[in-house]
C-alpha positions in Angstrom: 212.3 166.7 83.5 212.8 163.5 85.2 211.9 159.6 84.6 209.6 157.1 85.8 210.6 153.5 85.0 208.8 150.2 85.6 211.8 148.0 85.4 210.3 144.5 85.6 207.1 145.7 82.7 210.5 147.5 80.7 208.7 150.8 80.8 210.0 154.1 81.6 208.6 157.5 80.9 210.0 160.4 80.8 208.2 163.3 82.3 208.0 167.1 82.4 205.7 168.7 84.8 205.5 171.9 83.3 202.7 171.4 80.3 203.4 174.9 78.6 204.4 178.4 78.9 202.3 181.4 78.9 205.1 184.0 79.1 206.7 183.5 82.4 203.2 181.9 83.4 203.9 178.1 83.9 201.0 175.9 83.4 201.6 172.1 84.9 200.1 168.9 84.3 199.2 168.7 88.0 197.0 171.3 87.8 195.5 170.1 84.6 194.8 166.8 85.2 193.0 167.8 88.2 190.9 170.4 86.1 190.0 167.9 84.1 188.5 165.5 86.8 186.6 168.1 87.8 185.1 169.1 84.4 184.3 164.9 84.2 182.6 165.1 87.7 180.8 167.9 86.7 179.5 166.3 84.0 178.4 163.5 85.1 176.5 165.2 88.2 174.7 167.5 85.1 174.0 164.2 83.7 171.7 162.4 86.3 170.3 165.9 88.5 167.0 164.9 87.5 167.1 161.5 88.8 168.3 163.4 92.0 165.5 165.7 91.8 168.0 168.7 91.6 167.4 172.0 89.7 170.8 172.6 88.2 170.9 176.4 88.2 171.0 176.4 91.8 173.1 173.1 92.1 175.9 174.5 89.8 176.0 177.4 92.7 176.2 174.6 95.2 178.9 172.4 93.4 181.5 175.8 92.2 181.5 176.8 96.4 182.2 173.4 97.4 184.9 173.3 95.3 186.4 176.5 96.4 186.1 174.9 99.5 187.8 172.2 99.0 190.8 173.5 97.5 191.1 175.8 100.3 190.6 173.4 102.6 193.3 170.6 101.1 195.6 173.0 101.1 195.0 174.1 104.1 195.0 170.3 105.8 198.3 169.3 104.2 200.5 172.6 105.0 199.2 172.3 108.4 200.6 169.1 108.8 203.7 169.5 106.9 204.2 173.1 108.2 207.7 172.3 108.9 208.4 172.2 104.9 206.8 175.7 104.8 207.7 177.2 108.0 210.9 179.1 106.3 209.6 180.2 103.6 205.6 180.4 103.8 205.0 181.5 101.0 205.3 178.6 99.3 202.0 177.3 100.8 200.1 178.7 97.9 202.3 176.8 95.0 199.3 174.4 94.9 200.8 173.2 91.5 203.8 171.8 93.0 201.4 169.1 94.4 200.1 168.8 98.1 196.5 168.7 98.3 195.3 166.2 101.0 191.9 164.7 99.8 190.5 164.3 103.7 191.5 168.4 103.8 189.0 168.7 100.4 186.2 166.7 101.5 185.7 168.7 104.6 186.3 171.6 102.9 183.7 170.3 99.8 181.3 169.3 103.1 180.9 172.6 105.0 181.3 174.8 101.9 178.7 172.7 100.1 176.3 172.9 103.3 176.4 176.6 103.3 175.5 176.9 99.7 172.6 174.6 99.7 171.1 176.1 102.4 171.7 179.6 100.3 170.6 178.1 97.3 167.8 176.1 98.9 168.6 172.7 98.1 167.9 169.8 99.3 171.3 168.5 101.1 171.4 164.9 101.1 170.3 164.4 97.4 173.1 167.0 96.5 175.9 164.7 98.6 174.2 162.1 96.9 175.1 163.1 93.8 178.5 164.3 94.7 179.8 161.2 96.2 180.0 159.5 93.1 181.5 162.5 91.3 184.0 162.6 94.0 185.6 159.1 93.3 185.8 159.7 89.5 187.2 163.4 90.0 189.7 161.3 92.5 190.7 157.9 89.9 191.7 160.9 87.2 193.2 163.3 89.6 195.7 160.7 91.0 197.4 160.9 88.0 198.6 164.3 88.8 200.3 162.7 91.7 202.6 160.6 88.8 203.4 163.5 86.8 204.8 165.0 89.7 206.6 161.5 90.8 204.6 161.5 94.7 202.0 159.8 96.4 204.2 156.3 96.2 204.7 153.8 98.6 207.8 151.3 100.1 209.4 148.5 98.4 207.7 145.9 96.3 208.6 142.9 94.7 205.7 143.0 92.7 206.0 143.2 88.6 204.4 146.4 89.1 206.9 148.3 91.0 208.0 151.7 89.8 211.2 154.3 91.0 212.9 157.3 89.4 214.8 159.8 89.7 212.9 161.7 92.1 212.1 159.1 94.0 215.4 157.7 94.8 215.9 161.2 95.9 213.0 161.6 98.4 214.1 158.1 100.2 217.3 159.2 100.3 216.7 161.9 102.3 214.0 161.0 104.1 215.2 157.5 105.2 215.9 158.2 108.7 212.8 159.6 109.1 211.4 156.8 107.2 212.8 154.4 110.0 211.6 156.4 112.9 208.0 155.4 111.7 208.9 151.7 111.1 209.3 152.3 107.2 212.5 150.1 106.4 213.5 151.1 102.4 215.9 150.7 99.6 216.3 153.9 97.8 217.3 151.9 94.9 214.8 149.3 94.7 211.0 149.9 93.2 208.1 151.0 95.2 204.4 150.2 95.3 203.0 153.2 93.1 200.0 153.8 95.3 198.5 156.5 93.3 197.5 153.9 91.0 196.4 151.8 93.4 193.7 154.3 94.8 193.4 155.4 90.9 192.1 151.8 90.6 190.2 151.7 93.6 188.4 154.7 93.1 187.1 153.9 89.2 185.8 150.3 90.5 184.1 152.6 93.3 182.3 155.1 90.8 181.2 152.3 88.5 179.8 150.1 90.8 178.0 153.4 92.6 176.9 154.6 89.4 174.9 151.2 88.7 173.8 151.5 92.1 171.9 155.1 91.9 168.7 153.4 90.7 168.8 150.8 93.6 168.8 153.1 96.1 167.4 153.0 99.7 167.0 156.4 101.1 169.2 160.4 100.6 171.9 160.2 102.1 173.0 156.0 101.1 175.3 157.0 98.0 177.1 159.6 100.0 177.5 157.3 103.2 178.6 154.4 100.7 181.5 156.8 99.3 182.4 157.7 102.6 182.6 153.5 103.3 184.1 152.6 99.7 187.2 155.2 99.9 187.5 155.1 103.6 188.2 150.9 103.4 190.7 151.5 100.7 192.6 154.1 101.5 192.8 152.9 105.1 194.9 149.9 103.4 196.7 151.9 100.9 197.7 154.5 103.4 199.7 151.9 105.1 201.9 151.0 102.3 202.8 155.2 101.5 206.1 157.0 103.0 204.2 160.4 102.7 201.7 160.4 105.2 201.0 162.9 107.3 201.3 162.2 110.6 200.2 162.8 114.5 203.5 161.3 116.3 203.2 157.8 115.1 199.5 157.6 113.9 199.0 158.3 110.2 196.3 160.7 110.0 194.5 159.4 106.7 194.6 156.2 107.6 192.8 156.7 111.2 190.0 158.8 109.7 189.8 156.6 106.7 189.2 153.8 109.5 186.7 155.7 111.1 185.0 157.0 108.5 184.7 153.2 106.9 183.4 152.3 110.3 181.1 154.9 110.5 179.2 155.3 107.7 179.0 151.4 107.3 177.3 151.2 110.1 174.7 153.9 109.7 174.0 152.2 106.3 173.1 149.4 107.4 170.9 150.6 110.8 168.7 153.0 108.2 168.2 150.1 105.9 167.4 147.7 108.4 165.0 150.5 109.8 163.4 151.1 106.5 163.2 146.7 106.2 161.3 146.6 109.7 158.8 149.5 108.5 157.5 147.8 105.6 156.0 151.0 104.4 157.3 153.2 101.0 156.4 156.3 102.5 159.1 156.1 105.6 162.0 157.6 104.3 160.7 158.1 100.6 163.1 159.2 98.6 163.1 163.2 97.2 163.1 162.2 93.9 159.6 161.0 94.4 158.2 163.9 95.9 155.9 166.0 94.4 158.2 168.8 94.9 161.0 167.2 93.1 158.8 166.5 90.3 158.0 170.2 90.5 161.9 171.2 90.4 161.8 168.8 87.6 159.1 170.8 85.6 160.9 173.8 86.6 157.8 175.4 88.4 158.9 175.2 92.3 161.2 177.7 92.8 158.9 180.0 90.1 156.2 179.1 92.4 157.6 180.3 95.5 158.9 183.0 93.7 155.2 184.2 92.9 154.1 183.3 96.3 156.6 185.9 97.8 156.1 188.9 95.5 151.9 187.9 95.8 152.4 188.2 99.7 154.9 191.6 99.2 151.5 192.8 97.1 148.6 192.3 99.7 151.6 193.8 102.3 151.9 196.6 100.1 148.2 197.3 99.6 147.3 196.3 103.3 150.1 199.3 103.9 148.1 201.3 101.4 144.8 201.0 103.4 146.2 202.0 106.6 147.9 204.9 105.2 144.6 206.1 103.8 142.9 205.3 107.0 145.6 207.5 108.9 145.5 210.6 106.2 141.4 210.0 106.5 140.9 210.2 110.5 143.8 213.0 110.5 141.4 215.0 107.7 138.4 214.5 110.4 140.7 215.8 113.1 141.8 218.6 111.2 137.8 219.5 110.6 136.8 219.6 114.6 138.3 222.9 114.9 136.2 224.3 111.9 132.8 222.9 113.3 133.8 224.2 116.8 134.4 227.4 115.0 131.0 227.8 113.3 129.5 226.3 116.6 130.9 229.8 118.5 129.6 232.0 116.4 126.5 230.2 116.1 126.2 231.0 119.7 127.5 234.2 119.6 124.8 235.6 117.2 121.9 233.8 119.3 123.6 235.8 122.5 123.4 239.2 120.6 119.9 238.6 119.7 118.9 237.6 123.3 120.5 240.7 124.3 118.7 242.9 121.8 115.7 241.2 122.9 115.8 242.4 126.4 
C-alpha cells in the first residue's frame, strides 16, 4: 500500500493495488479497471451497430480478436522498448498487471487483428473502425485510471493546484533523475507532478462525447475512425511532452512522434475526402454503408441468411449436375459393355448362315 496526495486540494489517498485474493491468485485494480472499460466500450458499440449497419454476431467475433490483439500487441510495444527492465529476468514481461501497456502498441495490435477478423467474419471494415474509434477513447478516459492505482503514467513538476506526488513517485525520480536529465527533464523528487493520466483521462471523455454526437453527422466510413486517430493523436502529442516515462528512440519520444504524425495524417485525409465529397455534389459518391440496401438487409437479418442459401442452392445444382454425369458415365459404360454381346450374336448369326451355305452345296 502506498499514498497519493494532492497537497495544494488537501487530498491524499491511500492506495492498494491488489483488489482481492483468490488463494495465492492476486487480482489488481489495474487489471480491473481496464476490464471494465472494455465491458463500457463494448457496450456502447452493441448500442449503435445498427446505425453502423453491423450484424453483431459477426462484429462481437471481430471486436474479442482485436482485443486479443491489442493486448498482445501493447505488451509487446512497451517491453520492446523498455527491454532493459526485462532483459534479466524476462519473465516478467507477462506480469501485465504490474502496469505497462503502451496504447500506440494496442491500437496496432486492435488494427491488424481487427482487419483479419472482418475479412473472416465478412464485415465491412471501415464501418467497424468507425464504430470502434469512439469505443476506444471511452475504454481509454476509464482505463487511465489504472495507471493512478498503480501511481505511473505522471509527469514533471507543476506549480499548478492540481499537482500530485507519493510515495512511489518520489521513488521513481529518485532513481531515475540522471536519466531524467540526460533527456532535458530537470525534477524535484520532492515537489508535485503534473498527473497526466488524468490529463488524457480528460481528454479522452471530451473526445468520445463530442464523437458520439457526431455519429449522426457523418461524411463518409472511415471519418469517425480518422477523427480518433486526429483527436488522441493532438493530445497526447502535448501530453507526452510533459511525462518522464516515455519510451524512447535516443532522444525522440516515441508516442509523441507518431501521435504527431498520426494527428497530421489523418487530419488531412479528413479534410481532402470531404472536400472531394463537397466538389461532387452528388449523395451517391461515397454513400455511406448504413444506407445501402445491404446494410438494411444485415439490419433485417436476411444478408448473411441469404448468402447462406445462395451457397448451399449452388452446392445443390453442383451436386445434381455431378449426379447427371455420373449417370451419363455408368449409362455409355452399360452400352460399351453390350457391343461385345451384339458382336457375339452377330458371329454366330454368320456362322449358321455359313453352315447352311455349306450344306447347300
Amino acid at each position: 500500500m502506498y499514498s497519493v496526495e494532492f497537497p495544494k486540494l488537501g487530498l491524499e489517498f491511500v492506495l492498494n493495488p491488489v483488489a482481492f485474493k483468490i488463494g495465492t491468485l492476486e487480482m489488481r485494480w489495474y487489471g480491473i479497471i481496464i476490464a471494465v472499460g472494455f465491458v463500457l466500450s463494448l457496450i456502447y458499440a452493441f448500442m449503435r451497430m445498427k446505425e453502423f449497419g453491423i450484424d453483431s454476431d459477426r462484429a462481437i467475433d471481430v471486436i474479442l480478436g482485436g482485443a486479443i490483439g491489442a493486448l498482445v500487441c501493447a505488451r509487446a510495444y512497451f517491453v520492446i522498448f523498455k527491454w532493459s527492465d526485462y532483459a534479466s529476468d524476462p519473465i516478467k514481461a507477462l506480469y501485465v498487471w504490474e502496469g505497462g501497456l503502451a496504447i500506440y502498441g494496442g491500437l496496432i495490435g486492435a488494427f491488424v487483428f481487427g482487419l483479419i477478423f472482418c475479412k473472416l467474419r465478412k464485415v465491412r471494415i471501415l464501418p467497424m473502425f468507425d464504430l470502434a474509434g469512439a469505443g476506444f477513447l471511452l475504454g481509454q478516459a476509464i482505463g487511465r485510471w489504472g495507471n493512478f492505482v498503480n501511481s505511473e503514467a505522471f509527469g514533471s513538476n507543476t506549480g499548478l493546484p492540481w499537482g500530485m506526488t507519493g510515495e512511489k513517485i518520489v521513488s521513481y525520480l529518485t532513481e531515475n533523475k540522471s536519466v531524467l536529465s540526460s533527456m532535458g527533464i530537470t525534477v524535484d523528487p520532492n515537489m508535485p507532478v503534473h498527473p497526466t493520466f488524468l490529463y488524457e483521462s480528460l481528454w479522452c471523455l471530451i473526445g468520445f462525447i463530442l464523437i458520439a454526437v457526431y455519429v449522426k453527422h457523418r461524411k463518409f466510413d472511415g471519418e469517425i475512425f480518422l477523427m480518433y486517430l486526429c483527436w488522441y493523436g493532438f493530445g497526447r502529442m502535448l501530453i507526452e511532452g510533459l511525462r518522464t516515462d516515455s519510451l524512447m528512440i535516443g532522444s525522440i519520444r516515441v508516442s509523441q512522434l507518431l501521435a504527431a504524425v498520426l494527428f497530421i495524417v489523418s487530419g488531412i485525409i479528413i479534410l481532402t475526402v470531404r472536400s472531394k465529397i463537397k466538389r461532387n455534389n452528388d449523395p451517391e459518391y461515397l454513400k455511406l454503408y448504413v444506407n445501402t440496401e445491404e446494410a438494411e438487409m444485415i439490419r433485417q437479418g436476411t444478408f448473411y441468411k441469404k448468402k447462406g442459401k445462395k451457397t448451399e442452392e449452388f452446392e445443390i445444382e453442383q451436386y445434381e449436375e455431378d449426379e447427371d454425369e455420373t449417370d451419363e458415365a455408368e449409362q455409355y459404360d452399360e452400352d460399351e459393355t453390350d457391343e461385345p454381346e451384339d458382336t457375339e450374336e452377330t458371329s454366330v448369326e454368320t456362322t449358321e448362315e455359313n453352315t447352311d451355305e455349306t450344306t447347300e452345296e
